[in-house]
C-alpha positions in Angstrom: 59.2 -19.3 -14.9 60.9 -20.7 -18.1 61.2 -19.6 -22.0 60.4 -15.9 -22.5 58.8 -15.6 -25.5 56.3 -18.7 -26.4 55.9 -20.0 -30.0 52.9 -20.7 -31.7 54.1 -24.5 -31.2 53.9 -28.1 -32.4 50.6 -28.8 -34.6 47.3 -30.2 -33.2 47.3 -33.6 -33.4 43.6 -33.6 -34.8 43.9 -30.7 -37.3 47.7 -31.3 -38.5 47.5 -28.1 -40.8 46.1 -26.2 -37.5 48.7 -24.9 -35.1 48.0 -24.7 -31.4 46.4 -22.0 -30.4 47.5 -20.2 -27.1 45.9 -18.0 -24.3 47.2 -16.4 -20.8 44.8 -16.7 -18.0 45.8 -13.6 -15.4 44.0 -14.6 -12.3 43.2 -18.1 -10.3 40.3 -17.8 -8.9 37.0 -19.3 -9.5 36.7 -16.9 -13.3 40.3 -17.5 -14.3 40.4 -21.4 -13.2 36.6 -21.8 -14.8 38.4 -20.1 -18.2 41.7 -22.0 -18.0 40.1 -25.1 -18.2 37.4 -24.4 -20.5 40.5 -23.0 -22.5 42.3 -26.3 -22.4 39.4 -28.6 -22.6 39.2 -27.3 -26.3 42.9 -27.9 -27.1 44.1 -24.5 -26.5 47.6 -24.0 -24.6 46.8 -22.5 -21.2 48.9 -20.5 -18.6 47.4 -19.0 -15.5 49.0 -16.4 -13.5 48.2 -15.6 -9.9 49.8 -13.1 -7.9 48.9 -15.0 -4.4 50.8 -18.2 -3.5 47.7 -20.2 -4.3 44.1 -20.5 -6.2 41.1 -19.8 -4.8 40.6 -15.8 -5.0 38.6 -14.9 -2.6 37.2 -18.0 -1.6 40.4 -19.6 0.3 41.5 -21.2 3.4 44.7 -20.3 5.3 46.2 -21.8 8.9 45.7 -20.9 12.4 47.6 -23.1 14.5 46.1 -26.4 14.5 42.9 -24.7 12.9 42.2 -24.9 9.4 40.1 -21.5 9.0 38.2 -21.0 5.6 38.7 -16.8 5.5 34.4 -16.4 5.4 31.7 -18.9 4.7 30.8 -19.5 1.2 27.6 -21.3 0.2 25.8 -22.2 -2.8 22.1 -23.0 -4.0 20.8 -25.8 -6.5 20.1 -23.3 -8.8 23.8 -22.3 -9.0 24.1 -24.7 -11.9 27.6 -23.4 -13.2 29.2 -23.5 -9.8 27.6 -27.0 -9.7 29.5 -27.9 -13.0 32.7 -26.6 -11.7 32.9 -29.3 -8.6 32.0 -32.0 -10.7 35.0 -30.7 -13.0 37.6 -30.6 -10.6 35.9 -33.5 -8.8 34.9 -31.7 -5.8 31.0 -32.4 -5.8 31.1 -34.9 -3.1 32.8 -32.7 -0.7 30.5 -29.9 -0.9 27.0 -31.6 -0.6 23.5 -29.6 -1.1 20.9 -30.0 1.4 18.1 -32.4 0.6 15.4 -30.1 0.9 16.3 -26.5 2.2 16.0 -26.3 5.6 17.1 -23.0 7.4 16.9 -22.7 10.8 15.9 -19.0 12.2 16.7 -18.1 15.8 15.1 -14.7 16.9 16.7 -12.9 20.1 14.4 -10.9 20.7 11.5 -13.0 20.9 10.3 -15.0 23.8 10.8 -18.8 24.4 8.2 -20.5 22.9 8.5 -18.2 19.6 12.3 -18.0 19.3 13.0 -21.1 16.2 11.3 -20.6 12.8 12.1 -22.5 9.9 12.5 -21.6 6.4 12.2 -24.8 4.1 10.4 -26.6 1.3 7.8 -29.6 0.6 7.4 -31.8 -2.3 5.4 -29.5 -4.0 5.6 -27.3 -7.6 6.2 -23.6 -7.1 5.2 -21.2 -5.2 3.1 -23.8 -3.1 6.6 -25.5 -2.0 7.1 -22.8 0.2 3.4 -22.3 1.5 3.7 -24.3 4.4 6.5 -22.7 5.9 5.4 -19.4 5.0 2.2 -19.9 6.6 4.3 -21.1 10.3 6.8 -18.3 10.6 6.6 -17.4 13.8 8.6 -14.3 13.4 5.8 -12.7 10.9 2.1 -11.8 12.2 -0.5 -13.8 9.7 -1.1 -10.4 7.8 2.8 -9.8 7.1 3.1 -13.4 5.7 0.2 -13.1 3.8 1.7 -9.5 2.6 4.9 -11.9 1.6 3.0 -14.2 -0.5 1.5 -10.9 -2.6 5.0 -9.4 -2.9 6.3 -12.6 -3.9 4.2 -13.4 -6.6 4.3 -10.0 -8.2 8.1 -10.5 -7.6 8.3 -13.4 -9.7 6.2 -11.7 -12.5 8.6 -9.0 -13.3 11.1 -9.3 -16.3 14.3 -9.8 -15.3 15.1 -8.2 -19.1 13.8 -5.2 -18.3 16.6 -2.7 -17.8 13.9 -0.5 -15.6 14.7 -2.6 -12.6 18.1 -1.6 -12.3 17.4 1.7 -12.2 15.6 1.1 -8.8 16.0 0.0 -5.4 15.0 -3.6 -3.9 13.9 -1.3 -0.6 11.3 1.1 -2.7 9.7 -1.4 -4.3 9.3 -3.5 -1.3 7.5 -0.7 0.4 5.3 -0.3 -2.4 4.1 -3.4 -2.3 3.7 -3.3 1.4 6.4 -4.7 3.3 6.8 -3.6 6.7 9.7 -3.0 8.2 9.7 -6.5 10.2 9.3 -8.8 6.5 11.6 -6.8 5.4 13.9 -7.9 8.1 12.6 -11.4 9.0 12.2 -12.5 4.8 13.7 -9.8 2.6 16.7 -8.9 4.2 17.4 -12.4 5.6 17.7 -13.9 2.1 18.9 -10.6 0.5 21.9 -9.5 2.7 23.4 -12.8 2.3 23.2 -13.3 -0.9 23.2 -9.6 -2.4 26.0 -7.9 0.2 23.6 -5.4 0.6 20.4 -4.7 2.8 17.2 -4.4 0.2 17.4 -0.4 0.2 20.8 -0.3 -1.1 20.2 -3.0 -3.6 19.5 -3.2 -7.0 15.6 -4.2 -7.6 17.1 -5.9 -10.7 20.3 -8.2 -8.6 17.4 -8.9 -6.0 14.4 -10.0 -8.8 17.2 -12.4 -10.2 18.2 -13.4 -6.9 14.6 -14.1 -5.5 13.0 -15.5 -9.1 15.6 -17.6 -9.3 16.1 -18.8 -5.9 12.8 -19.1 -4.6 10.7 -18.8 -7.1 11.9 -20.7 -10.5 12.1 -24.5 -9.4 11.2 -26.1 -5.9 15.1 -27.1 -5.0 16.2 -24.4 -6.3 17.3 -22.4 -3.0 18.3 -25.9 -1.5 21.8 -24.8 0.3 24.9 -26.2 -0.6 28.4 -25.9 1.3 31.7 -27.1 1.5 32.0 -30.1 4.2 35.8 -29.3 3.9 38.3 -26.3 4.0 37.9 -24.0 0.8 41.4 -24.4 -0.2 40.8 -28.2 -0.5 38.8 -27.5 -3.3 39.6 -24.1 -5.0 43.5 -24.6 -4.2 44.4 -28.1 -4.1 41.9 -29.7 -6.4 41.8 -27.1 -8.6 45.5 -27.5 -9.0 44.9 -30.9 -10.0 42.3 -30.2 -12.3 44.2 -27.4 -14.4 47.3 -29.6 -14.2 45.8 -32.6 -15.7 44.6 -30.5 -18.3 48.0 -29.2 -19.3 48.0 -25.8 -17.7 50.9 -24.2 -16.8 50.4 -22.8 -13.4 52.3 -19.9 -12.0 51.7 -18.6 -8.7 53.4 -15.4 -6.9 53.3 -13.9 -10.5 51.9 -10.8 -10.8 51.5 -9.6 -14.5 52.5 -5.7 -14.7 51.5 -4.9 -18.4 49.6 -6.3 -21.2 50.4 -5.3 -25.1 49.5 -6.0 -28.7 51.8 -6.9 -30.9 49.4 -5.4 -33.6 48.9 -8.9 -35.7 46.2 -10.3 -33.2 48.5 -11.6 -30.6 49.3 -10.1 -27.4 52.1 -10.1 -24.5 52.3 -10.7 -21.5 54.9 -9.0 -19.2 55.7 -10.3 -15.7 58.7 -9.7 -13.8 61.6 -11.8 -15.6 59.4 -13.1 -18.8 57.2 -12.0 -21.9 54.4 -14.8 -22.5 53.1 -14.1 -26.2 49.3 -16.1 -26.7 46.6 -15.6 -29.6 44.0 -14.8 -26.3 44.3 -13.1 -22.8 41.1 -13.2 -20.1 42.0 -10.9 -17.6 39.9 -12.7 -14.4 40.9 -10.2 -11.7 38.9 -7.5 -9.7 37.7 -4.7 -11.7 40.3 -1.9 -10.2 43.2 -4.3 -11.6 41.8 -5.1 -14.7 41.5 -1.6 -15.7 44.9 -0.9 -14.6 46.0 -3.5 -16.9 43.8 -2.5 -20.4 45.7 -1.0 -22.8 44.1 1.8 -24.1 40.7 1.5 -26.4 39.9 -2.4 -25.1 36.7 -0.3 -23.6 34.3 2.5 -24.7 34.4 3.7 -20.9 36.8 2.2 -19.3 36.3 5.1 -16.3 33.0 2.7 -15.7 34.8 0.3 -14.2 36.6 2.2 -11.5 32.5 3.2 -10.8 31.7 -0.4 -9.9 31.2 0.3 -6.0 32.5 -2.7 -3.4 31.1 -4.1 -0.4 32.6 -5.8 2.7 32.0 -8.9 4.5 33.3 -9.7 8.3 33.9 -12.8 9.5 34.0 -13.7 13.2 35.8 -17.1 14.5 34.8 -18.2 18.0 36.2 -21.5 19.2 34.2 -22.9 22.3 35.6 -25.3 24.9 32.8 -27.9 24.2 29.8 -27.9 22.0 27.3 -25.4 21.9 25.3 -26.0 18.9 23.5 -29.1 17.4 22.5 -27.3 13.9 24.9 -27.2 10.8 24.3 -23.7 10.5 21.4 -20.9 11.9 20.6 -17.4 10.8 19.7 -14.8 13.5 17.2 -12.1 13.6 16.8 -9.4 16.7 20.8 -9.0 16.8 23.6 -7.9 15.2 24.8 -12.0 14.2 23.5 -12.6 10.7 24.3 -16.5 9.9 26.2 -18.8 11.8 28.0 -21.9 10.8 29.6 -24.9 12.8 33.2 -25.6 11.2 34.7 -27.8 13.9 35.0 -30.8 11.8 35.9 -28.9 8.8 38.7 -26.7 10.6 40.3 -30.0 12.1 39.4 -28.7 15.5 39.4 -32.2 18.0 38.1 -31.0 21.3 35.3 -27.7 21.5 33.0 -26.2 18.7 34.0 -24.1 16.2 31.5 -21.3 15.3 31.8 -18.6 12.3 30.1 -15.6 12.2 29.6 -14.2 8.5 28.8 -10.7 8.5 28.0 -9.3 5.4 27.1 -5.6 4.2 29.5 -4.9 7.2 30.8 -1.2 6.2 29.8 -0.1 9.5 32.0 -2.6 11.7 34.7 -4.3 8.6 37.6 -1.6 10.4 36.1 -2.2 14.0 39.2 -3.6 16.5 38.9 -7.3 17.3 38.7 -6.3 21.4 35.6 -4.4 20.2 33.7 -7.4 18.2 34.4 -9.4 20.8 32.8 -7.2 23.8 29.7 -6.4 20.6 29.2 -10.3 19.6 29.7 -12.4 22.5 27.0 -11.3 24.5 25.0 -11.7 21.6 25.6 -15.4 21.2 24.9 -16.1 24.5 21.1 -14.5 23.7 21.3 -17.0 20.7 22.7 -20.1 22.4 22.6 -20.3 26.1 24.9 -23.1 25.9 27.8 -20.9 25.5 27.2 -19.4 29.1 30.1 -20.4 30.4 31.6 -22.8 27.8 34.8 -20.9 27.4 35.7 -19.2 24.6 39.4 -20.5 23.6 40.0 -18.1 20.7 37.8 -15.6 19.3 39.1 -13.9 15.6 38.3 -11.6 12.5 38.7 -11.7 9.1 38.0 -9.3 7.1 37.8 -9.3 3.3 37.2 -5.1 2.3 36.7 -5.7 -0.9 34.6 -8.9 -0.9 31.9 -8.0 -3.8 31.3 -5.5 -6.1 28.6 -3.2 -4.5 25.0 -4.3 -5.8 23.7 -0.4 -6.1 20.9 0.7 -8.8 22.3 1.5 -11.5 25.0 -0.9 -11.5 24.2 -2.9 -14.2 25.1 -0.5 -16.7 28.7 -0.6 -15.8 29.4 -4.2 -15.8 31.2 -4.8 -19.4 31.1 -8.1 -20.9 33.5 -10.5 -21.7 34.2 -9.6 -24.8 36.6 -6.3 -25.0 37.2 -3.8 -28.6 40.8 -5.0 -28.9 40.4 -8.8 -30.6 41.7 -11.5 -28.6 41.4 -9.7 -25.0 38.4 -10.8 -22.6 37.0 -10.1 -19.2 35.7 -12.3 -16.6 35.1 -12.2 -12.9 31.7 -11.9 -10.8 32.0 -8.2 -11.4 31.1 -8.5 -15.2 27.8 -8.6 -16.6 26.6 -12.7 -15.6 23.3 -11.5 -14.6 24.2 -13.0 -11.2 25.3 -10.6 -8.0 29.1 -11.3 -7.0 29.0 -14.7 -6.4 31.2 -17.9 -6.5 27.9 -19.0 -9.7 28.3 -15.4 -11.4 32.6 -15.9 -11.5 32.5 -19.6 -12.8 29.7 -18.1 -15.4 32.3 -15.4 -16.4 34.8 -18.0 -16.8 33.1 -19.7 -19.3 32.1 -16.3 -20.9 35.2 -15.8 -21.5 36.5 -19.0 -22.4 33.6 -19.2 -24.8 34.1 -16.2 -26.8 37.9 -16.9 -26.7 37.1 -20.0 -28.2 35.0 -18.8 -31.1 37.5 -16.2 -32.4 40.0 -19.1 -32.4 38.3 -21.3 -33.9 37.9 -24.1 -31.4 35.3 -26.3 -30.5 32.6 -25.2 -27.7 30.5 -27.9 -27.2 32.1 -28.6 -24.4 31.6 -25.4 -22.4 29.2 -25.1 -19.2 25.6 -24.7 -21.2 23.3 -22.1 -18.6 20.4 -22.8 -20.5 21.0 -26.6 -20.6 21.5 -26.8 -17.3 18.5 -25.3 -16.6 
């Protein structure tokens, strides 16, 4: 850290009889990268301060040995046009590739031979008959469910995703009223929902999973076409993210945790961290939603209690490395078994010799404090149902991850505690997946927050916006 207190500073060179405006950015991941650059894309004087010795949040990479582990699997969709918009910022895009058409490969445990594979996946055709052809194939659904599905899914897709009713209700309920047995509700619902929700459908918000499903599914015929990075997280949220902010001029501090925030009472605020005041016209406080209240000074919300009501949800991730290959698919997703999705990350993780598997286990409350030796004695067996090519491949290392706090709980009711960006006290914003995006906790809703942020920042400064991530343009 340098200067303690920071000056307004030398003049725009655009706007000579307009000084620079400055902002403090407390958190580096995907929200408080998204708003740091948006920030200083429109002229404005940027620091960011993370507490963790690099960027990412919660999307990061870390080393094992010679491995290169990404701590869970992150994907995204085509719809996910803000997360889109941040690779090509930081000039990531080609390292995280989408699918051509979705394609997602269904093993089922349970089921015999000849049944086992489904596929989930798209034609060339305009919405919903894209996904007729699949539908009407998937082995793991008698002909009445499937034809239950397409019902549901069409009176899905007419709800209003305005319609604060739908929050106030579970995914599950409604599912069953529209007569979804148990097994669609497993083999469809569930599938889709779990992953991209952190919750099974009857602990979800009917509101989070309309959004997730209208959008997804049902709004354009690419949308749900899966995108993920070829290469370790950190490559892109750390290291070229880095780049990014610092060839915008952002000053980057990392292992700087900010203890207090204050208002000097004239519209600017401080910023205290050990050793060093940082005064700025702006603050966006892009952390999790326990931290950020911690940090509010007092009136920034109506209820700030509201926040500490946001619920969160685990995800598990389980690491197997094999002694030679044992699958041929990019990734699968598993019904009949405890193993929800599985990913090959050998060439990402650097591995040479074997196959590298990860197991991303989401809505895991029951098993996120289970002891590795127990997961290991609960999932291997269960990979061999899956894969008989792991009978006797050798496993060479088997590991957890675990990230507690992963999401913000998708519960009814949730959406009525999810402030906004913008707070009472002018000049002090919010962003992060938890706040209100519209989108469940995921790497689209925290770049959408960024911006958010950024954007009404911008507007009380003054600054251009034009160049912000447009949803509705993008659309």
């Amino acid at each position: 850290m340098t200067d303690g207190t920071r000056p307004e500073g030398p003049l725009d060179a655009d706007s000579p009889a307009r000084p620079v405006r400055t902002a403090v950015v407390v958190g580096g991941g995907l929200a408080g990268i998204t708003a740091a650059l948006s920030l200083a894309d429109a002229g404005v004087r940027v620091a960011l301060l993370e507490g963790r010795p690099r960027l990412g949040g919660l999307a990061f990479s870390f080393q094992r040995g010679d491995l290169t582990v990404d701590n869970g699997q992150h994907v995204y969709l085509r719809c996910c046009t803000a997360y889109r918009w941040f690779l090509d910022r930081v000039d990531g895009s080609a390292l995280a590739p989408l699918q051509d058409r979705l394609d997602v490969p269904v093993l089922d445990a349970g089921a015999r031979p000849g049944r086992r594979l489904g596929r989930l996946r798209r034609d060339a055709l305009p919405v919903p008959l894209h996904l007729g052809r699949s539908l009407a194939t998937y082995p793991h659904l008698s002909l009445a469910e499937r034809a239950s599905v397409g019902r549901a899914a069409l009176a899905l897709k007419a709800l209003d995703l305005a319609d604060p009713a739908l929050d106030t209700q579970d995914f599950g309920s409604w599912l069953a009223a529209h007569g979804q047995s148990a097994r669609a509700v497993e083999a469809l619902w569930d599938l889709v929902g779990v992953a991209t929700l952190n919750a099974v459908a009857e602990d979800a918000s009917l509101g989070l999973a309309a959004m997730v499903f209208k959008t997804g599914l049902l709004s354009a015929p690419g949308a749900a076409d899966i995108g993920w990075a070829r290469v370790p997280l950190g490559e892109v949220h750390d290291r070229l993210a880095g780049k990014a902010l610092d060839s915008a001029g952002v000053r980057t501090e990392l292992r700087t945790r900010v203890t207090s925030i204050s208002s000097h009472g004239n519209g600017r605020w401080a910023v205290q961290v050990p050793g060093e005041t940082l005064d700025a016209d702006a603050v966006v406080l892009a952390v999790p939603q326990r931290e950020a209240h911690d940090l509010l000074p007092a009136g920034a919300l109506d209820h700030p209690g509201r926040l500490l009501e946001i619920g969160t949800a685990p995800i598990l991730n389980i690491h197997v490395v094999y002694g030679r290959k044992v699958l041929d698919k990019p990734f699968f997703a598993a019904l009949g078994t405890p193993v929800q999705w599985v990913f090959d990350r050998t060439a990402a993780s650097g591995l040479s010799e074997g196959q590298y598997l990860a197991l991303s286990q989401s809505a895991a409350r029951d098993e996120i404090d289970a002891p590795v030796s127990v997961l290991r004695e609960r999932y291997l067996p269960e990979l061999e149902r899956l894969l008989p090519a792991t009978r006797g491949a050798g496993v060479r290392d088997f590991f957890v991850t675990r990230e507690r706090t992963a999401t913000f709980a998708p519960t009814p009711g949730v959406g009525r505690l999810r402030p906004g960006a913008r707070t009472k006290a002018p000049g002090l914003y919010l962003a992060g997946a938890w706040t209100a995006t519209g989108w469940p906790a995921t790497m689209e809703s925290a770049v959408r927050s960024g911006v958010s942020a950024a954007d009404a920042a911008l507007g009380a400064l003054g600054r251009p916006r034009d160049h912000l991530f447009d949803a509705e343009e993008a659309a």
